[in-house]
N, C-alpha and C positions, 0 to 999 in steps of 0.2 A: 902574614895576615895578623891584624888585631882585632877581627871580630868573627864570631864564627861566619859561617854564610849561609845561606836562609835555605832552608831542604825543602826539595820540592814534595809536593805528594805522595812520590814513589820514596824515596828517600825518610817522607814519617812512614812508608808502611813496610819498609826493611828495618829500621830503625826495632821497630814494637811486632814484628809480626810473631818471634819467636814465642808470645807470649799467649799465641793461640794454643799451640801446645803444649804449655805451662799449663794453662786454663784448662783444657782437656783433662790433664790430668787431676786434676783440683774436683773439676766438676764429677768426673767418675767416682775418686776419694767422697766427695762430699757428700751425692746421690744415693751410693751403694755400700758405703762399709758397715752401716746400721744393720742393712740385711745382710750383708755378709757374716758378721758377729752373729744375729739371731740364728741364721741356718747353722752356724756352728755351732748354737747354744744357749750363746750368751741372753741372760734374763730381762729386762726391760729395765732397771734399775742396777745393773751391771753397765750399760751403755755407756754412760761419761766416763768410768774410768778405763773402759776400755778407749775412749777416743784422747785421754790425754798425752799419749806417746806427740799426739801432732801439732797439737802446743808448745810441749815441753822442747822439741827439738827444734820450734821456729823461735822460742827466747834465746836457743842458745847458740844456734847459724846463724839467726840474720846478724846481729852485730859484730860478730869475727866476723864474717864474708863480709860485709860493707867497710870493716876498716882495713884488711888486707885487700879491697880491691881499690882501694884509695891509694895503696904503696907498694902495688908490685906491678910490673911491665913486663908481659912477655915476648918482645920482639916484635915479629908481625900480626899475632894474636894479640895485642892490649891489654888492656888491665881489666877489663870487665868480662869480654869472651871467651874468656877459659875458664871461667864460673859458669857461665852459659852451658857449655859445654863438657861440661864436668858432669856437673846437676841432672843434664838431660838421658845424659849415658846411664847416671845410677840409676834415674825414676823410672826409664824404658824398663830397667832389669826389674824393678820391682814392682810393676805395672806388670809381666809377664808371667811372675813368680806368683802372684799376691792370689789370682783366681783358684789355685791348684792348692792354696791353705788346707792342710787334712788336720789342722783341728785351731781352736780356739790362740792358743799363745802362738802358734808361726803368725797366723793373720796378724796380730798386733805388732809382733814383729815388724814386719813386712808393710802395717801403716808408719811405723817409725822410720824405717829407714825410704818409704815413700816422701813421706812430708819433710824430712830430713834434707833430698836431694831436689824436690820439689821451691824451697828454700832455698838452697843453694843457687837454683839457676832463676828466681825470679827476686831476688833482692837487690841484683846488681842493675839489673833490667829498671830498677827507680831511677835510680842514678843517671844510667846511661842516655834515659832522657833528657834529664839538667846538662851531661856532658856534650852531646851533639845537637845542639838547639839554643838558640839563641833565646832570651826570655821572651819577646813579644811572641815566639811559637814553643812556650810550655804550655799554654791551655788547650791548644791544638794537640802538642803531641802527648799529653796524656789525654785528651779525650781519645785518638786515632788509639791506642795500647788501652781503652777501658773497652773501644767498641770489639778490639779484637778478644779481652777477657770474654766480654757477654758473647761472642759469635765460638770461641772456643768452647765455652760453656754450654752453649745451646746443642752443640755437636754431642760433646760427653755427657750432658744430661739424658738425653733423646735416643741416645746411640741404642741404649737393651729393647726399648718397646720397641724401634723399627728392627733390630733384629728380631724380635718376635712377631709381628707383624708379617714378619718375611718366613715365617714358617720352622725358626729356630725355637726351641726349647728352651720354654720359660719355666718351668716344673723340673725337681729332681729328686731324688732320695734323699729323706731326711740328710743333714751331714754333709751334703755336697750340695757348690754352687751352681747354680742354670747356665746351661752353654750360653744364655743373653747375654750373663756379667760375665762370662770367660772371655765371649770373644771380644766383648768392648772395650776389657778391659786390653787387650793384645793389640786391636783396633789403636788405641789411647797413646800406646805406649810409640805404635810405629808414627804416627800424629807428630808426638810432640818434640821424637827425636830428629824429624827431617824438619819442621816447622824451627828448631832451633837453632838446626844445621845453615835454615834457610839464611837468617838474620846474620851467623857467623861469616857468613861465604861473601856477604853483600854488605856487609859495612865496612867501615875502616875506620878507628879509635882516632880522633886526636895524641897526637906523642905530649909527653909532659912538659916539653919545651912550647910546643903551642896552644895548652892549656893555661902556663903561663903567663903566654904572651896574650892570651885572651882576656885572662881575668885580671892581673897586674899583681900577680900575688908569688910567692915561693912557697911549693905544694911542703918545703922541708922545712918550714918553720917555724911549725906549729907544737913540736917538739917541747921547746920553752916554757908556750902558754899552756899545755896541758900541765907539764910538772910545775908551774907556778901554781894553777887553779886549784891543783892538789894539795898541794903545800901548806895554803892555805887554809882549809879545813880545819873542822874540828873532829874526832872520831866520836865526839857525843852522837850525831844523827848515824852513825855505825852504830852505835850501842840502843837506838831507837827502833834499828828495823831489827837487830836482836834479836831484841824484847819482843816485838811482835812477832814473830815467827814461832818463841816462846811459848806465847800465849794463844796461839791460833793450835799450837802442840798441845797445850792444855787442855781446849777448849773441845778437841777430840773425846777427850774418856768424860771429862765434866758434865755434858752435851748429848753425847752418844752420836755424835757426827761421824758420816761414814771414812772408813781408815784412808780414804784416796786424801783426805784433808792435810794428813800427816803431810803429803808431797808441797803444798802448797807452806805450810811453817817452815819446812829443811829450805825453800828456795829463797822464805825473806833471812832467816840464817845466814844461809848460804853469800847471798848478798853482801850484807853488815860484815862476815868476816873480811870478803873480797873488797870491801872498801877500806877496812882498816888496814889489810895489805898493801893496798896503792897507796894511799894517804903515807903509813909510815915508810914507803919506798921513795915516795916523792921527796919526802922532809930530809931525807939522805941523800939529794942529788943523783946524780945518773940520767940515763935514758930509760925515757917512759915507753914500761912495757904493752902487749897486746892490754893484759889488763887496764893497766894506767888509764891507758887512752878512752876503753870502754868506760871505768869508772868517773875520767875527769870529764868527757862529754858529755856524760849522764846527766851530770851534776851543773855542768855549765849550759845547759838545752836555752835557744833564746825564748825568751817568754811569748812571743806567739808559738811558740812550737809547744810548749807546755799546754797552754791552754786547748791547741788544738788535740792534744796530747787525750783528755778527759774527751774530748769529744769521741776520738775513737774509741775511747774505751767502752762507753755505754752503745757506741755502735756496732763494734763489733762482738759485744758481748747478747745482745739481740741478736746476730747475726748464726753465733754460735748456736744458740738455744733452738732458732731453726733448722742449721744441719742436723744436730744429734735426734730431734724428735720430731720431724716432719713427717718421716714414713711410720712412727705407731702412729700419731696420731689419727691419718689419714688413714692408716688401716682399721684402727679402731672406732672411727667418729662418722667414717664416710662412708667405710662399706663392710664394716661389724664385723670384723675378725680382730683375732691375738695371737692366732696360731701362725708362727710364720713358717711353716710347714705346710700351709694349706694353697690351695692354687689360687685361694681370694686375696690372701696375704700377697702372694709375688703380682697379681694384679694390681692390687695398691700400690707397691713397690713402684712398680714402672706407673702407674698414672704420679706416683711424686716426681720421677725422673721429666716426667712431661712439665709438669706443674714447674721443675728446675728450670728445664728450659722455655719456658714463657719467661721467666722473669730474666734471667741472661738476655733474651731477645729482646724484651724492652730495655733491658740496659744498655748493648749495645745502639739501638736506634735513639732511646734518650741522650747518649754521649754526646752524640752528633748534628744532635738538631733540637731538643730542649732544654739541654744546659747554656751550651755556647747562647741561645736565643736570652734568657732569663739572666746570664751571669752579665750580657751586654745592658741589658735593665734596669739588674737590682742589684749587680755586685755578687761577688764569690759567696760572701759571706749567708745572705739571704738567699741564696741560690741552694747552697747547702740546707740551711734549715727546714725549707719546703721539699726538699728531695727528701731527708729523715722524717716527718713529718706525715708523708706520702707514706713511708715505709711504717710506720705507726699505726697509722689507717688498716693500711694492709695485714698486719699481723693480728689486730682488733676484730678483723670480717672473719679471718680463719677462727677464732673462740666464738664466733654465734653461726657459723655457717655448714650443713649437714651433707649437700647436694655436692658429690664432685664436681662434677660441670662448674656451678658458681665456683667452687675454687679458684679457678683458673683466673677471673676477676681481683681476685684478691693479690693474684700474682702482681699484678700493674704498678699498684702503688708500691712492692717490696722492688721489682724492678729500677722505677724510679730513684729509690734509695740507693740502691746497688750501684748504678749510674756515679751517683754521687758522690755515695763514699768513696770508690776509687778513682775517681776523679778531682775535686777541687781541693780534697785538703793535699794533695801532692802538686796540684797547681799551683797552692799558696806556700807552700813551703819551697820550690823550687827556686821563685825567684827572688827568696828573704834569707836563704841559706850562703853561706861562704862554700865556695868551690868546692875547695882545695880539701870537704869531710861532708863531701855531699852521700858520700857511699856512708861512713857511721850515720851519719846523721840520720839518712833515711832507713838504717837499719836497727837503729835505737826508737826513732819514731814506730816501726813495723813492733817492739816492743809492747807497745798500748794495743797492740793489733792480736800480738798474743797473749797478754795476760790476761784479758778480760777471757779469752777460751780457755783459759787454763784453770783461771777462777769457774768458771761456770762445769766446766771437765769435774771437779771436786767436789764443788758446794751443789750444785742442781740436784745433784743424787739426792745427799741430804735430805732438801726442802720438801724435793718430790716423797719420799719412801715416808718421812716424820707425817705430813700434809696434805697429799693426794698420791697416794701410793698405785693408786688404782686408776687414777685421773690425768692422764699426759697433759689435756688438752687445755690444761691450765700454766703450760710452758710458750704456751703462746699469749696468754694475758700478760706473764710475766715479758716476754719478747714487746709489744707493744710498751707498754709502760716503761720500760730500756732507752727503746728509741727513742719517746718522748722526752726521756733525760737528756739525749744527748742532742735536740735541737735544741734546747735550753739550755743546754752548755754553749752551746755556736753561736749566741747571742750575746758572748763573751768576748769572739772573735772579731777583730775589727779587720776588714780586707776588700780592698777594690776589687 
């Protein structure tokens, strides 16, 4: 064969199905660990740095996983499914583990090596679309893998209020969490490990001979260009993110910013050394190492991926700012508690789990029937911008809105967004990306995805304690005004 061959329907939904229980588990993390930390303890202004473990460990899996699954084959397993399958095994365990938390540091724990392994089995899961799909069906098969994100999602959002609903215990002793989040979370876990099983059982990988022969390319020859790319550098922009990371150290005791900041200076550091390492490994010949490859990709990204690059950053940085404080605020704004020891607390609790899955649900059914409609239109590009836009709106209604019920309204347009984001800019990179570093690539891209949570994981504490200490619900002005940057960034973007 020289070209792939066109997958039928069944075939995109084995393809993306694994990624229902990915999503399951995401949406559970994303829904409930807020109250999971509170019932343990944790203060209201503790929250972002207790959610940084889940940032910090997707900067540092998704681009090792995508460039190791670019160059290793295992037999009948392929290169992508034993990430799959790796990922789903740790998360089950710590999906199982995570309810039974008997105090504050195991939970964080246990979000690390969540999001950690959660990581693991959904970053190859980019790829593996570009791998088994021909280009005229990537907008199809990441729409089919965004409807099953929102339909996963709707499950794990939704999952604690119909257990309670059904007569399980929503209420517990200070210190302990409610048999709702125990069992959904065990629910979650057995979800995501058969749902990923599902996809392993019923694909089969292209071998690297006829990924070859599809693309016209040699997957081993990129070797050269990466230690060329490096080579050529200069260590000045090392010595730039340095300095910055320097000064973001500084600007801690200067400032009186909260000490989680320190984590974000060590990582531009961090960085700048690892570049001047590759750089002078390159200039000496050899083979380019894991690093190399991470640092000379970084650095060589094609300029629409850049650009789309800042897009996700103000998107997912809005994004962020909604997991961590969706459930104070809603507790505090909509039905006047703080105590999340109280039984009005764990009520709000589960009406945001509801509130999660209205907006997964419209993401899911936007995937399928209002993007594909509008991107045949107006193009990818303004397809996006009106989906973040949507999601701007929506995060604007929640800062003047009191009534839960209306909430729910508000969900629509964040929906819409949701849709979006994981959908078109993987659309548009798919078919502009070289083969043969489709897994770096999309794992450097996923990059912009966590550093904006990483940033906000650090700094939000900050803004919030110095500026509305007492005031959540000013984390949603800041979420809208986010978004509206990053439709304005997308008007950058040029894409059919």
């Amino acid at each position: 064969m020289t070209e792939r061959p066109r997958q039928s329907l069944a075939g995109l939904w084995n393809i993306s199905f694994g990624f229902f229980g990915i999503q399951v588990g995401f949406a559970l993390q994303n829904a409930n660990m807020s109250r999971i930390f509170q019932t343990l303890g944790s203060s209201l202004d503790d929250l972002p740095a207790l959610w940084v473990a889940a940032p910090l460990t997707g900067l540092l899996v998704q681009p090792i996983i995508g460039h190791l699954s670019d160059r290793t084959w295992f037999g009948r397993l392929g290169r992508r499914r034993p990430y799959f399958l790796t990922g789903a095994l740790l998360a089950t365990l710590a999906l199982f583990v995570m309810p039974l938390a008997p105090q504050l540091l195991f939970a964080a724990v246990m979000l690390w090596l969540l999001d950690a392994s959660l990581n693991i089995s959904m970053e190859p899961f980019r790829a593996f679309v570009g791998d088994m799909l021909r280009k005229d069906q990537h907008s199809a098969g990441y729409a089919v893998q965004t409807a099953f994100i929102g339909a996963g999602a709707v499950v794990g959002s939704i999952f604690p209020k119909l257990l309670d609903h059904f007569g399980v215990a929503n209420t517990a002793p200070p210190g302990v969490v409610p048999d709702t989040v125990r069992f959904a979370f065990w629910f979650g876990g057995a979800a995501l490990f058969l749902s990923v099983l599902w996809t392993v059982l019923t694909t089969r990988e292209y071998s690297p001979e006829q990924m070859a022969g599809f693309d016209g390319v040699d997957n081993g020859g990129d070797h050269d260009e990466t230690l060329r790319v490096l080579a050529q550098r200069s260590v000045i922009g090392s010595l730039v993110w340095i300095g910055a990371g320097a000064l973001v150290v500084l600007a801690v005791e200067a400032i009186g910013l909260k000490k989680e900041v320190y984590l974000l200076g060590g990582l531009l550091i961090a960085y700048g050394v690892a570049s001047i390492v590759a750089i002078r490994a390159a200039k000496r010949g050899g083979k380019a190492s894991i690093l190399g490859h991470i640092v000379g990709d970084f650095s060589g990204m094609p300029p629409l991926m850049k650009r789309l690059a800042l897009v996700q950053f103000f998107s997912w940085s809005a994004l962020f700012i909604m997991w961590i404080n969706t459930t104070p605020v809603v507790a505090q704004y909509a039905f006047g508690t703080t105590d999340a020891a109280s039984a009005t607390y764990q009520a709000a609790a589960n009406h945001v789990d509801e509130l999660f899955a209205i907006y997964n649900g419209v993401a899911a059914i936007a995937a399928l029937t209002l993007l594909p409609w509008l991107s045949a239109r107006i193009g990818k590009s303004y397809t996006h911008i009106v989906g973040l836009l949507c999601g701007a709106a929506g995060y604007a209604s929640i800062f003047f809105l009191r009534d839960p019920a209306l909430l729910r309204f508000s969900e629509i347009g964040i929906g819409i967004a949701w849709a979006s984001i994981l959908a078109m800019p993987y659309a548009i990179l798919a078919s502009s990306l070289p083969q043969r570093k489709l897994g770096i690539y999309m794992g450097l891209f996923n990059v912009f995805v966590v550093v904006p949570q990483l940033l906000v994981a650090t700094v939000m504490g900050s803004i919030m304690k110095a500026w509305f200490p007492h005031d959540p619900i000013w984390t949603m002005a800041f979420a809208a005004a986010v978004m509206a940057l990053a439709a304005l960034a997308m008007t950058r973007v040029d894409a059919r």
